[in-house]
N, C-alpha and C positions, 0 to 999 in steps of 0.2 A: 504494500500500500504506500501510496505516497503523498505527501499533500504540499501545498505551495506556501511561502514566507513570505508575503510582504507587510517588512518594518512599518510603522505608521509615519517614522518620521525619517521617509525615505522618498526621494522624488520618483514622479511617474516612469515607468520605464521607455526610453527611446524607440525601443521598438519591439516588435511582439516575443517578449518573453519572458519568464519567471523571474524574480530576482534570486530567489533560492528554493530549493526542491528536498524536503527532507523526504528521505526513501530507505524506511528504516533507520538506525543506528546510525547512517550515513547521511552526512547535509552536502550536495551539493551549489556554490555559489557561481552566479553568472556573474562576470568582469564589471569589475566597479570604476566610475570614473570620479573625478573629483569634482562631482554635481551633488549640491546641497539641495535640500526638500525643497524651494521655492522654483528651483530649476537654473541657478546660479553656477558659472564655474567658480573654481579656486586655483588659479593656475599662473600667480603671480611670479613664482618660484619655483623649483623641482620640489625643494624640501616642502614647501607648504602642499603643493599639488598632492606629493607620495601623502600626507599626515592624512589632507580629506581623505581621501580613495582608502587608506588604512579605517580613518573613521566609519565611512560605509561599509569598510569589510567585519569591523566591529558590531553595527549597528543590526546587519542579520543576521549573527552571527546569537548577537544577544534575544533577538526577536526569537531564535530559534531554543532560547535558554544553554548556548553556549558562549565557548570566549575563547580569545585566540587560541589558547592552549591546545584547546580542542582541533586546530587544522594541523591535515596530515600532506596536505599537497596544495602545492600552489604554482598559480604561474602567472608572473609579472609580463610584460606588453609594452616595452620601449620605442617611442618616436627615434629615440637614438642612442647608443650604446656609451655615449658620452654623459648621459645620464646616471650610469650602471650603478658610477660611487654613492652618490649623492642619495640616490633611493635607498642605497644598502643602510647608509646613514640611518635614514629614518626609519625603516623597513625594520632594520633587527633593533628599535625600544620597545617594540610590539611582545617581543617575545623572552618570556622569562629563565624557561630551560632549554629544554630539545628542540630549535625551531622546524618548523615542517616541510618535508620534501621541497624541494622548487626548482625552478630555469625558469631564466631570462629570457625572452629573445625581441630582436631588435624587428619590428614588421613597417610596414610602409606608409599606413596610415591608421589613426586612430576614431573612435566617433569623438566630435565636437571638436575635432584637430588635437585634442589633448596629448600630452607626454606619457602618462604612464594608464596601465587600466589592469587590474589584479583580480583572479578570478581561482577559486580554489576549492580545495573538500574538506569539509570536519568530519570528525566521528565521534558519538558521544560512546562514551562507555559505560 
């Protein structure tokens, strides 16, 4: 059985699809960008851009009664690989012990032009 996440204080999605999919023990999340509830970017900086998008990765994460901890796989979505440090930065205060699986990769375009867009799995145990 599976049923859909959408956070209350999360903006409408771009385009047709879930923002997270819990299916069983397993929460799938679709690519987060750094778009606040009103439909606002955050993209002044790399570091501010990565903190929203971590935010949102938060925010269904929490709707789903979990927390970062809980992700076992992830994958980050760079405008450009010159980005890579900057994200890592902010990327790993997210995460307490074990951080969870990941790759990067550098693709051609993102929605809204943005820089970065992270998209990953929890598991609750």
């Amino acid at each position: 059985m599976k049923s859909a996440i959408h956070p209350p204080n999360a903006a409408k999605p771009l385009a047709p699809y879930t923002p997270a999919i819990q299916a069983g023990p397993t929460l799938y999340l679709s690519g987060q960008i750094a778009l606040d509830e009103q439909g606002n970017l955050h993209t002044a900086d790399i570091a501010t851009e990565t903190r929203k998008v971590m935010e949102n990765v938060g925010n269904l994460l929490r709707a789903a009664g979990l927390g970062y901890d809980h992700l076992v796989k992830v994958t980050i979505f760079l405008s450009d690989m010159a980005h890579y440090t900057a994200v890592n930065e902010v990327y790993g205060t997210y995460f307490t012990d074990t951080p969870p699986a990941r790759e990067a990769v550098a693709v051609k375009g993102l929605p809204r032009g943005v820089n970065v867009e992270i998209s990953g799995v929890a598991y609750r145990d």
